[in-house]
N, C-alpha and C positions, 0 to 999 in steps of 0.2 A: 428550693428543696433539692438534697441531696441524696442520695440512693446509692449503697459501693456497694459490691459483692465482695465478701473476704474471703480467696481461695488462694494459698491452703488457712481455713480455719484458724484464728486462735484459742488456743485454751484460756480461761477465763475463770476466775472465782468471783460468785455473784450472790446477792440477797437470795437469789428463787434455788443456788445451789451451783455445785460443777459444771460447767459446761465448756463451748465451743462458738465462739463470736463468728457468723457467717453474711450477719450485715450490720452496716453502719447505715445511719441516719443522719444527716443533718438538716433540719428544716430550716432554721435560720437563725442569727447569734442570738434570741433572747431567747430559745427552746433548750439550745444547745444541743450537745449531740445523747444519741439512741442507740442502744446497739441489740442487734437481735441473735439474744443465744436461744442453740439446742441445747438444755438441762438433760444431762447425761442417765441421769437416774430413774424419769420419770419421762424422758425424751417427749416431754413440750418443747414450743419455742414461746418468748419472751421477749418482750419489749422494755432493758431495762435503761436508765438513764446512768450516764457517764460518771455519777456520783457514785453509784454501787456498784461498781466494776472492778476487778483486780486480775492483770496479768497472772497467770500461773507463774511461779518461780521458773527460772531459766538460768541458762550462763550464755555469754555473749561472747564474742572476741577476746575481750583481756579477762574474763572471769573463770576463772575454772568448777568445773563442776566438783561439790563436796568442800570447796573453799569459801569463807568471807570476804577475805581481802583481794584488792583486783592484780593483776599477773603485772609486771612492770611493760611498759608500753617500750618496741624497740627503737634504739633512736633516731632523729631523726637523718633522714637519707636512707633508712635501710628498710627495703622493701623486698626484702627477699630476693634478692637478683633481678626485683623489677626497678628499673631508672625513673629517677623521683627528680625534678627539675623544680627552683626554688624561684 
């Protein structure tokens, strides 16, 4: 059994509602994994399984926020003035 504390929080879209993933569970491969949100609205927490889970929308690295398409990736060797060894 597995036990994580998720700090900082992720935001979460789930069956029970809006929330905030602050732990994970893994008991073992046939349970699979658990995650436990604070439901924002109604500020329970929940025990929902990894099927009814959705990351909140975000943008990452190449993603720009308010865009679909992903930003072009720079190429490779350039790291911003940081030295990239191949």
């Amino acid at each position: 059994m597995s036990l994580v504390r998720i700090d900082p929080p992720i935001p979460m879209d789930t069956v029970k509602g809006y929330g905030y993933a602050i732990f994970l569970n893994y008991p073992s491969p046939t349970l699979g994994c658990w995650w436990c949100i604070a439901v924002a609205d109604t500020r329970e927490l929940w025990w929902v399984p990894n099927e009814e889970v959705r990351v909140e929308k975000s943008w990452s690295l190449w993603m720009a926020p308010g865009h679909t398409e992903i930003m072009p990736v720079p190429p490779a060797g350039d790291a911003g003035g940081v030295r990239v060894e191949s």
